[in-house]
C-alpha positions as CSV (number, residue, x, y, z in Angstrom):
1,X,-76.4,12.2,-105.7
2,X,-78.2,9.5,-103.4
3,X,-80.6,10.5,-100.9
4,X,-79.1,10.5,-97.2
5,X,-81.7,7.5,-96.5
6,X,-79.6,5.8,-99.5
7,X,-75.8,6.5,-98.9
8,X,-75.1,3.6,-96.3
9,X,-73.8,6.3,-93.5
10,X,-75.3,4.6,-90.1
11,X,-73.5,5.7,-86.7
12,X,-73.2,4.0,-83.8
13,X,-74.4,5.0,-80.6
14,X,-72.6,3.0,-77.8
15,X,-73.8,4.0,-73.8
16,X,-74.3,2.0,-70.8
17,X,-77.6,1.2,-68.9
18,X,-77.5,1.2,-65.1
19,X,-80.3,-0.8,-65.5
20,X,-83.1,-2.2,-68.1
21,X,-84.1,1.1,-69.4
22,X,-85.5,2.8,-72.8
23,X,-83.3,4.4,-75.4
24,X,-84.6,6.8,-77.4
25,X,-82.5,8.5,-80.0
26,X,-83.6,11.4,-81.7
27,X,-82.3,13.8,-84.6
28,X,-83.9,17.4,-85.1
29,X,-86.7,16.6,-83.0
30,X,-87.8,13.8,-84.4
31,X,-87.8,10.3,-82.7
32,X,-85.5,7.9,-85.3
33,X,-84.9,4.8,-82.9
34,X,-86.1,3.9,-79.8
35,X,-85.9,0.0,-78.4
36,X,-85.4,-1.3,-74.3
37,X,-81.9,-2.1,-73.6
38,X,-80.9,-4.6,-70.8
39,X,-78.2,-3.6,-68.1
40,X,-74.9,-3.1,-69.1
41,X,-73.1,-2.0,-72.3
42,X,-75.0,-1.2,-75.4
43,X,-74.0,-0.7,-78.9
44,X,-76.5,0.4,-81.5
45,X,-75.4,-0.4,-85.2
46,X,-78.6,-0.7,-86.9
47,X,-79.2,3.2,-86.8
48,X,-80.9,4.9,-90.1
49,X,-80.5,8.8,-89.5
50,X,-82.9,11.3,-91.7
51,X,-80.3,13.0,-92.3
52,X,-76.6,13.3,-92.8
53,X,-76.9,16.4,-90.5
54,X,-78.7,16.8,-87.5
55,X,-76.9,15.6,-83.8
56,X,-78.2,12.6,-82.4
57,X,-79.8,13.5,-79.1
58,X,-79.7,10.2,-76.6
59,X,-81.7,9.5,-73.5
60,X,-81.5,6.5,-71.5
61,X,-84.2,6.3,-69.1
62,X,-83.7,3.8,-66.4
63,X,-86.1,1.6,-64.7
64,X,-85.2,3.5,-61.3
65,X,-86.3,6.9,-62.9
66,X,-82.8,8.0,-63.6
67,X,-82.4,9.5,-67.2
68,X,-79.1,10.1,-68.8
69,X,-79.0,12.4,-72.0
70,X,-75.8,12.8,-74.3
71,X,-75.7,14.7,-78.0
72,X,-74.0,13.0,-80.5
73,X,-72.2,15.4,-83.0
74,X,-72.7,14.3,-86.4
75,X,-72.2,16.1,-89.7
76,X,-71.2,15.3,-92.8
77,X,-68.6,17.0,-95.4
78,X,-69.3,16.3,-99.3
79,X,-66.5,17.6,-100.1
80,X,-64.3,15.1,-101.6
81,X,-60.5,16.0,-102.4
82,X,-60.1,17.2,-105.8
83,X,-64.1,18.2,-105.9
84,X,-65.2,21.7,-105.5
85,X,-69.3,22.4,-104.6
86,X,-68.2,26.3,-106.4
87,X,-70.1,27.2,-109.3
């Protein structure tokens, strides 16, 4: 089995800035992405979790001092159909 880092799994995080703000997104703690988005729509695509489990915790904090926080529920199952993890 692959790493996580090496699997190719990479969500997207979509939100929308009330103004020019910074976006951080962290997983268990740790900061994994963090960039200035104009206002508007965003859509982040080029996101490389640590992990294949672990939510993604989002704040947007705006230029006016506003901050937004969201959790992004992510989990992975290995399971495939047909393919037991029993020993």
């Amino acid at each position: 089995m692959y790493p996580d880092s090496q699997q190719g799994f990479a969500p997207t995080v979509r939100g929308i800035a009330r103004t020019a703000a910074q976006l951080t997104i962290r997983q268990n703690g740790f900061i994994i992405y963090q960039s200035y988005v104009s206002p508007g729509a965003f859509e982040i695509t080029d996101l490389h979790p640590t992990s294949s489990n672990g939510d993604l915790d989002v704040t947007i904090d705006e230029r006016d001092g506003r901050i937004t926080q969201f959790r992004i529920q992510q989990c992975r199952f290995y399971n495939a159909k047909g393919v037991s993890n029993l020993t």
